[in-house]
C-alpha positions in Angstrom: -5.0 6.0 24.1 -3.3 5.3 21.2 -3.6 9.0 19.8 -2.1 10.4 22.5 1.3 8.9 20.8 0.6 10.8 17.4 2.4 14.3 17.5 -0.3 15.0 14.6 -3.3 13.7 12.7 -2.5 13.8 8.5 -5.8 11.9 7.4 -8.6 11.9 9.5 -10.8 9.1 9.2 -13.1 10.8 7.1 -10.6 12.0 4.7 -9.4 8.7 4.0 -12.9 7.1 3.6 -13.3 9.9 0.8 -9.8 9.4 -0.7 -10.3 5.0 -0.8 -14.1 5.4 -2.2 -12.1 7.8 -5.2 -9.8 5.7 -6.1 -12.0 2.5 -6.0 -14.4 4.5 -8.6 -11.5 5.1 -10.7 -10.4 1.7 -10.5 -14.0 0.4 -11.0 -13.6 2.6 -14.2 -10.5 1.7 -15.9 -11.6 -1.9 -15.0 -14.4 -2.8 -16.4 -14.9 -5.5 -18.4 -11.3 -6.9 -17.2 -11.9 -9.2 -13.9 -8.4 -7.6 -12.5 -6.6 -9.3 -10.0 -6.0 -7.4 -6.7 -2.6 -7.9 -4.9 -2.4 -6.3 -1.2 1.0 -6.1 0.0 0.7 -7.5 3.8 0.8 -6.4 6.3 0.7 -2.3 6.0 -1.8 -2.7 2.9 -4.7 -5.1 4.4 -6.9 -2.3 5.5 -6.6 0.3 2.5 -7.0 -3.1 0.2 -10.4 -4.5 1.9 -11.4 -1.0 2.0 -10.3 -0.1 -1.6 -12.0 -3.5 -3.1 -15.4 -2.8 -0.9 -15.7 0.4 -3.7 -14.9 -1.5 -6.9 -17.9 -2.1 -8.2 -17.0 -4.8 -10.8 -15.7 -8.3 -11.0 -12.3 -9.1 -9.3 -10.4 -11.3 -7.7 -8.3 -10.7 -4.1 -4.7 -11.7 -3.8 -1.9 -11.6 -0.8 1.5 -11.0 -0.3 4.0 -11.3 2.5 6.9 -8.9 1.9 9.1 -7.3 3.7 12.1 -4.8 3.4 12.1 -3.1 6.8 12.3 -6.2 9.7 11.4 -4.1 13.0 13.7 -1.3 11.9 12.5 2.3 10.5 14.4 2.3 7.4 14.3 0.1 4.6 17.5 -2.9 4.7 17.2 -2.8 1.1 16.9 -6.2 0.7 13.2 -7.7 -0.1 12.3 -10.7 1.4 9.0 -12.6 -0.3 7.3 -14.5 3.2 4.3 -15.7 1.3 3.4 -15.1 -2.8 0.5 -14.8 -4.4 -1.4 -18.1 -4.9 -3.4 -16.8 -8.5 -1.8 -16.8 -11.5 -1.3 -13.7 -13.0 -0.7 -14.8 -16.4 -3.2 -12.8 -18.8 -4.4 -11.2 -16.1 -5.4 -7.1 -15.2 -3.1 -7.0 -11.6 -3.4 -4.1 -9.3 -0.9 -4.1 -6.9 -1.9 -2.2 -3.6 0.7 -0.8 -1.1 0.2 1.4 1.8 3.2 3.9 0.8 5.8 4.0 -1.5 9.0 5.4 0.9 12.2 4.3 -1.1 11.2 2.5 -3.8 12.8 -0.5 -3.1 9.8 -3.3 -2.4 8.3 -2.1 -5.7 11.1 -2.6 -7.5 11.8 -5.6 -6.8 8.5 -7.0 -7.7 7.3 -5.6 -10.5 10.6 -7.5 -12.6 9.4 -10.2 -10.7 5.3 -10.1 -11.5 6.7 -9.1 -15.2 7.9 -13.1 -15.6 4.6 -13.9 -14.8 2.9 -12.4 -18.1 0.3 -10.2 -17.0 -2.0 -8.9 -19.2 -1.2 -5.3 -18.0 0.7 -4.3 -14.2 -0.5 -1.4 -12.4 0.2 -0.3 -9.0 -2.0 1.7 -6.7 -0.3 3.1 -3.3 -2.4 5.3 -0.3 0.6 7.2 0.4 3.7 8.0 -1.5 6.6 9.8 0.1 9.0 11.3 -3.1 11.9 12.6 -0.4 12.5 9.3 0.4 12.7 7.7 -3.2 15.8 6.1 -3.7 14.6 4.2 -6.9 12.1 6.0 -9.2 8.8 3.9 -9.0 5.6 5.1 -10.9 2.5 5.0 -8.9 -0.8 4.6 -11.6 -3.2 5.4 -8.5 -2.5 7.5 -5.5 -3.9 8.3 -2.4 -1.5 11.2 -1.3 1.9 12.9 -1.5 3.2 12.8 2.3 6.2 14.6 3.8 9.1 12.7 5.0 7.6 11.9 9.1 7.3 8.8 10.4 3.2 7.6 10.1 1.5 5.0 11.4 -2.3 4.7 11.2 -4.5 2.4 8.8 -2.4 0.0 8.9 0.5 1.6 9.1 2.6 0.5 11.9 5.6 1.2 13.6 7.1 -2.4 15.5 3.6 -3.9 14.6 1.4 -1.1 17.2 -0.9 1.4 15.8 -2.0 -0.3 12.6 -5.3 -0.5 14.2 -5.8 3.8 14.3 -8.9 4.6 12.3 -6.6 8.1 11.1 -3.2 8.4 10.1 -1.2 10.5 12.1 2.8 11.4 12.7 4.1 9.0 15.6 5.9 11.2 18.1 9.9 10.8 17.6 10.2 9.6 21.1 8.1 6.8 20.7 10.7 5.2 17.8 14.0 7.0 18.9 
């Protein structure tokens, strides 16, 4: 089983169903009225985004991306590679960018200069996870799940060399699985 890998269980599946219904009433809140436009950062980001969107209760449209700063590795190369954009146009547009976690910093900081050319009509970004020991450049996060500590996680599409995305928890990958 794939749990047997996890030295420990963070979020349960329960937890985070509570957590991603929250924050889609928030968003369902502060949205209202605006027809945002939701960007899920692929691959880590697919589940929380479907599940996030499933609990706005208001008009929106659903956006991709392909980006990657990590390869196969388990630290960030610091260089952000766009595989595949977004296809809507952001210009005038309310755009919700959702990440699994926020480690370093660095993904997020390269986009948001780069969603800024596109004129927006406002730029927010909504992460499940954030983990602040890792920050290397100082990102603000409008709409978080949770603070983590600095362990490697997998779970909810969280993966470590694309395995255990598919974990219905998120849980702390033994070290000897990735050492």
């Amino acid at each position: 089983m794939l749990t047997d890998d996890l030295k420990s269980v963070l979020f349960t599946e329960e937890q985070i169903a509570k957590r991603v219904s929250e924050l889609g009433a928030e968003l369902t809140r502060d949205y209202e009225g605006k027809d945002p436009l939701v960007i899920g950062i692929l691959k880590g980001a697919s589940v929380f985004t479907t599940d996030l969107i499933r609990h706005m209760n208001t008009p929106m449209q659903l956006d991709f991306m392909v980006v990657s700063s990590y390869g196969s590795g388990t630290k960030t190369s610091g260089s952000v590679k766009i595989r595949k954009d977004a296809d809507a146009d952001m210009r005038d547009r309310h755009v919700i960018v959702c990440e699994d976690i926020i480690d370093s910093g660095v993904t997020m900081s390269n986009l948001f200069p780069l969603f800024e050319t596109r004129k927006p009509a406002s730029l927010k970004l909504c992460a499940l996870l954030s983990k602040p020991s890792r920050r290397e450049v100082e990102i603000k996060i409008d709409y978080l799940g949770w603070e983590v500590p600095d362990e490697f996680l997998v779970g909810y599409g969280l993966d470590y060399a694309e395995r255990y995305r598919n974990l219905p928890c998120i849980g702390v990958l033994k070290p000897e699985i990735y050492s």
